[in-house]
N, C-alpha and C positions, 0 to 999 in steps of 0.2 A: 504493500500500500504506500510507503516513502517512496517508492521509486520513483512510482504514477505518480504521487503526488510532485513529486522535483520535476519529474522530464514535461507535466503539464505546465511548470511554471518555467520554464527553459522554452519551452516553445511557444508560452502566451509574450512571454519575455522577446522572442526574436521574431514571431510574425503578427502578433496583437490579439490572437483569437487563436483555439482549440477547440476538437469537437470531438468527442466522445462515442464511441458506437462501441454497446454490450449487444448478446444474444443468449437467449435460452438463462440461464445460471450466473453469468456476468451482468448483465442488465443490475443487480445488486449493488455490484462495483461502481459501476458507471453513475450509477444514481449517488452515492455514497462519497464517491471523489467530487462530482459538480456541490456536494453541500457542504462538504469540509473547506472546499477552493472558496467556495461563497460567503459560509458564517465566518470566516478566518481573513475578510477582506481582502481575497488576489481578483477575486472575476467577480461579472455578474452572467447571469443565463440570458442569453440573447435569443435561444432558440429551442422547443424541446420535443422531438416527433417520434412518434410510436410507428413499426411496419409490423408485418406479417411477410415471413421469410419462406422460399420453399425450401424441406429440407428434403436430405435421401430417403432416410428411413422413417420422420419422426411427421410427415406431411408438413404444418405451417410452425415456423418455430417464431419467437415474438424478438423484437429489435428494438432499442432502446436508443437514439441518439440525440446527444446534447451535446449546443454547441456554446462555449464561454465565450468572455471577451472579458480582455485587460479591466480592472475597475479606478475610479482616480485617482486610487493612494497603491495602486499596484508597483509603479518604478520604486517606492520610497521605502515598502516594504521588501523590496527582492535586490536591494542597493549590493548586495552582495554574491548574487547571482551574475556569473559572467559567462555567457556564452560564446564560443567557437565558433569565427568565422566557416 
């Protein structure tokens, strides 16, 4: 869960916005990182849409994708976040 949590602030950090896609079992995750990124002031949800997936064997499996974006005190809280050209 740190990892997500750093590599979403490393990429909201160098392109301004991230977007999240869980499936099946993950959908958890997905939901659980957008609210920790959000109550902890890095992002706000700018976006948040439910599919229906076909799968192999399991017919429609459900999809989860949420898309953040940088929030105002984002740079001042990640001052120490330096990402790699």
């Amino acid at each position: 869960m740190n990892q997500a949590l750093f590599l979403c602030k490393v990429i909201m950090k160098k392109h301004g916005s991230v977007q999240l896609e869980g499936m099946g079992e993950c959908i958890s995750l997905v939901a659980k990182l957008s609210q920790i990124l959000g109550k902890d002031g890095f992002s706000t949800t700018k976006n948040i849409r439910s599919e229906n997936v076909e799968g192999n064997r399991q017919g429609l499996n459900p999809k989860l994708i949420i898309k953040l974006e940088k929030s105002a005190n984002f740079d001042k809280l990640t001052e120490n976040i330096v990402p790699k050209s």
